[in-house]
C-alpha positions, 0 to 999 in steps of 0.5 A, a space after each residue: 568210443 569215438 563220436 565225429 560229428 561234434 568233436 569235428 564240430 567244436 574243432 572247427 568252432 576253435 581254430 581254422 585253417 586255410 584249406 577246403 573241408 573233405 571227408 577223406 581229410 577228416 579221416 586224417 585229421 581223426 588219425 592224426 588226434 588219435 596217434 597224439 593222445 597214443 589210442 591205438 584202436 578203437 570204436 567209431 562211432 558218427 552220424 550224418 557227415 560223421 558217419 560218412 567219414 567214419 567210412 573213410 576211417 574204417 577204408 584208409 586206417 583199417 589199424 585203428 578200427 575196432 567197430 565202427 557204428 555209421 548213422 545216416 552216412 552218405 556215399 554216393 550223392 544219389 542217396 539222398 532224397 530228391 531235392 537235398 543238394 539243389 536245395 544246398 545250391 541256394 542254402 545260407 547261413 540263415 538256414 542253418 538250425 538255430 541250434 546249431 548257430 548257438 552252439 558254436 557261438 558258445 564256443 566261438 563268439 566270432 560270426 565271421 568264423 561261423 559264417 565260414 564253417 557254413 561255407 566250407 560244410 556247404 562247399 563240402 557237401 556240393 563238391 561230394 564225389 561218389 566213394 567207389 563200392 570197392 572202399 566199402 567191400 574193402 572196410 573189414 570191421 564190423 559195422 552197424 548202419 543206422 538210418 531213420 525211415 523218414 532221414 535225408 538218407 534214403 534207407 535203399 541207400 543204406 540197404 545197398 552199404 549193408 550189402 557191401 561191407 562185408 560185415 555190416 548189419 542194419 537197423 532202420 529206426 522210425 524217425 528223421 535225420 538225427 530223431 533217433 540219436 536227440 540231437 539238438 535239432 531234431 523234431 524229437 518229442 520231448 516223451 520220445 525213448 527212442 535215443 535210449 533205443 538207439 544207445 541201447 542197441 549201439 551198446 549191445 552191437 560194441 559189446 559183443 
């Protein structure tokens, strides 16, 4: 299985390129990976940004998708909740998880090059156009929506994906944005099971 958000993460963290960030970019960036390492098809799985551009995978390279597993992806920029990019307009890197910095400090000492990242993810995010319905009607591989009831993703936004893609099924997960799958920055409880509930019915939907 493939998983974008931190493999695109930790790629950004080692090189850089002169070019702005799209997610229709990222989608040829994971097919060009996979043709280097001569994987065929396979299981996307990606959450947050990554979700939206296993999207973008599953719409332009139908051939090299098996399943796909979206989580808190985005399509259309009223998806949201209120607020989320006029907050972004004035966003720095000083808002940015504490986490996350360290993360890719671990990886790239370099703080200019974090501070890019930030601004290019930023820019990213506020020049977001709207996918049209008909990319989603056209996604032919099975899919599981994954959203928390309490994400930055609306779950009518994914309620509306699931009706589009035709073989699409949701799950709405008590939690916030990342919560349910424990990524680092999340407000997860250290008691909390629910990234076993998560990998568990990830496992049973590729698995049948």
């Amino acid at each position: 299985m493939a998983i974008y958000r931190w493999c695109l993460f930790t790629a950004a963290a080692l090189t850089d390129r002169d070019i702005g960030e799209s997610f229709d970019q990222d989608a040829d960036d994971v097919a060009g990976l996979l043709a280097h390492l001569g994987i065929g098809k396979a299981n996307f799985l990606g959450f947050s940004n990554g979700g939206s551009t296993t999207l973008y995978i599953a719409k332009k390279y139908p051939q090299l998708v098996n399943k796909i597993v979206a989580a808190s992806p985005l399509y259309k920029r009223d998806g949201v909740i209120a607020g989320m990019f006029d907050g972004l307009q004035q966003a720095t890197l000083a808002d940015m998880p504490e986490a996350l910095k360290t993360g890719f400090l671990a990886v790239n000492p370099d703080k200019e090059k974090l501070q890019t990242m930030f601004n290019k993810d930023r820019e990213r995010m506020l020049g977001f156009t709207d996918m049209p319905d008909s990319d989603l009607e056209a996604i032919t591989a099975p899919a599981l929506l994954i959203v928390a009831d309490r994400d930055v993703i609306t779950v009518e936004h994914l309620v509306k994906m699931c009706s589009l893609i035709p073989n699409a099924r949701l799950v709405v997960l008590p939690g916030t944005h990342g919560s349910y799958l424990g990524t680092v920055e999340s407000d997860l409880l250290q008691s909390s099971r629910m990234p076993e509930i998560s990998a568990i019915l990830i496992k049973e939907f590729l698995e049948i």
